[in-house]
N, C-alpha and C positions, 0 to 999 in steps of 0.2 A: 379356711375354717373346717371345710369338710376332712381335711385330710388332718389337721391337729385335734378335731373328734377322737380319732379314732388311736391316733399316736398316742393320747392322754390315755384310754384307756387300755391300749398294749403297753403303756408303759409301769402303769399300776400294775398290772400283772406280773410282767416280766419282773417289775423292780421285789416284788412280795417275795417271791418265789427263791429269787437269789438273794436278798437280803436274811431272807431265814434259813438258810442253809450256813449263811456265814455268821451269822449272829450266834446261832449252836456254834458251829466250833470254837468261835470265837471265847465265845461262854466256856469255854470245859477246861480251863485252871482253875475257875472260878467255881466251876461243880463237882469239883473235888475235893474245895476246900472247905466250902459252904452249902451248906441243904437248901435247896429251894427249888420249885417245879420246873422240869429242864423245858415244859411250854412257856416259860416268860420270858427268855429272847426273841423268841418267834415270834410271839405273838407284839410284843415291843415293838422289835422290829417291821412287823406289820402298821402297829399303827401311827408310826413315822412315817411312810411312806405314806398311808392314807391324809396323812396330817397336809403331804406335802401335794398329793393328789386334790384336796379339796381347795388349795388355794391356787391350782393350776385352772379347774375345773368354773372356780371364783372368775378368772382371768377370761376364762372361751365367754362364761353366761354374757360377761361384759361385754364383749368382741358382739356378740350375736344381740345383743341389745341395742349396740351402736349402730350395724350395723338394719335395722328394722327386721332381724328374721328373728322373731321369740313370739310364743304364745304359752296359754296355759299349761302346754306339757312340760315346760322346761320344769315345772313341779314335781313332772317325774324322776329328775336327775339325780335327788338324795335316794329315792327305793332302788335305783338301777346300782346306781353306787355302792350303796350296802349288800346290796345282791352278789353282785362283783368282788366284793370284800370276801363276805361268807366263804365265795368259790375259790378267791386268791389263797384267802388263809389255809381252806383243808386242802388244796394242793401244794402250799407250802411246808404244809405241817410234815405230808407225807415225805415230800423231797427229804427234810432238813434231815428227820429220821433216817432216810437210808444212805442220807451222804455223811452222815456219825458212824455209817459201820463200812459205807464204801466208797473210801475217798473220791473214787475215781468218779462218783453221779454227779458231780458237778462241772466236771467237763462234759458229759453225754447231755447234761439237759443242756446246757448249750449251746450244742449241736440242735437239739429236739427242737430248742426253744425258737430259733434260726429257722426253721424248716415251717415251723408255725407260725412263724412269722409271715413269711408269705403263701400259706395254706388259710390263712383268714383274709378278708378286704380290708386291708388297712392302707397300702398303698395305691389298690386300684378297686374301683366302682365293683359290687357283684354282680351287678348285668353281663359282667366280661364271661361269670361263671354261669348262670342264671340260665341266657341265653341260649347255652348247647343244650340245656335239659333235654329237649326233644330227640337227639340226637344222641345223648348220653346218657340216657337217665340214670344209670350209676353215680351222678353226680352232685342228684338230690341232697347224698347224704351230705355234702359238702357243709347243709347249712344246721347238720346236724350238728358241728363243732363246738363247743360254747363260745369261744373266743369271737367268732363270724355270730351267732346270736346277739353276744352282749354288743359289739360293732353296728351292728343293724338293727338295736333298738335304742342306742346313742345317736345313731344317723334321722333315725326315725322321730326321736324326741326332739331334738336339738333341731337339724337341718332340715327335714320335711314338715316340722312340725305336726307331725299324727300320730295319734299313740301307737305303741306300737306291736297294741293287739291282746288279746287277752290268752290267746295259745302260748303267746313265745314267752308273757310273762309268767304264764303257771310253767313251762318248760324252763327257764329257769330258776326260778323259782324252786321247782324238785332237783333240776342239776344242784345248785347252789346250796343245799343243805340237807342233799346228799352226798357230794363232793366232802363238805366239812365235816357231816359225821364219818366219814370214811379214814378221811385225814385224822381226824381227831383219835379213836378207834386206831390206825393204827401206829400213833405217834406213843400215845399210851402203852397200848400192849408191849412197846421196846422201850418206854421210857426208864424202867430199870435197870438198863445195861447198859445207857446211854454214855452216865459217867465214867463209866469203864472204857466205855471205845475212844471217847473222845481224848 
């Protein structure tokens, strides 16, 4: 259960991210033909995956109630969730936008997205990370990532049962909606040429 934590929420991510990249292109017969805001795939797109995240997320609460590890914080999994969202969206928004003018970003985040993948705890404990601090402390920043935050306050809610802090959630809390105004911000400023590239 610890390790499908963490996979449900790399997967929301990842799934957001790529979904809205292909939903734009997907969409641009369709925005050429007819007016309508080239954020509504995206963001569609977006909330189908969430649709299918919260019945995933439905499936672990069960698992963890079966299995006696749940307490009150599991209350926190819809604010973590939304948070997570916020932060999926404006980094989706930004992609889709620049994979409309270069086709080629959606092979590199691929790549990107791969290398992030195992740059957060999602398949191994962060103690494995943690631990060398002393020895590395360059390595602090490691949990400045938001992917290893949202992981390690899903771990934190769910599997340790402790909230998981009042720092990491005002931390994301400001990534997460500032991530989105950024996406957003600069989905907009291209979204006039959008039809054109697509």
């Amino acid at each position: 259960m610890y390790l499908f934590t963490a996979l449900v929420v790399w997967n929301f991510f990842a799934s957001v991210t790529n979904s809205g990249m292909a939903a734009l292109v997907g969409a641009g017969p369709l925005l050429r033909k007819i007016h309508f805001p080239p954020f509504a795939p995206v963001i569609d797109s977006a909330a189908a995956v969430l649709n299918q995240t919260v019945i995933e997320f439905g499936l672990l609460l069960l698992l963890y109630v079966i299995a006696l590890n749940a307490s009150w914080t599991i209350l926190l999994v819809p604010v973590l969730l939304a948070l997570l969202a916020l932060f999926a969206l404006g980094v989706g928004m930004a992609l889709a936008s620049l994979n409309a003018r270069y086709r080629d970003v959606n092979y590199i985040i691929g790549v990107v997205l791969s290398l992030l993948f195992y740059m957060s705890p999602i398949i191994y404990p962060i103690k494995l990370v943690t631990d060398h601090y002393h020895a590395r402390p360059w390595l602090r920043l490691y949990e400045y990532n938001p992917i290893t935050a949202f992981v390690e306050a899903f771990h934190a809610t769910l599997w340790d049962l402790q909230f998981p802090g009042w720092a990491r959630l005002a931390y994301l809390l400001v990534v997460s909606v500032g991530v989105l105004a950024a996406g957003w911000t600069f989905f907009q400023r291209n979204s006039a040429d959008i039809s054109e590239e697509l």
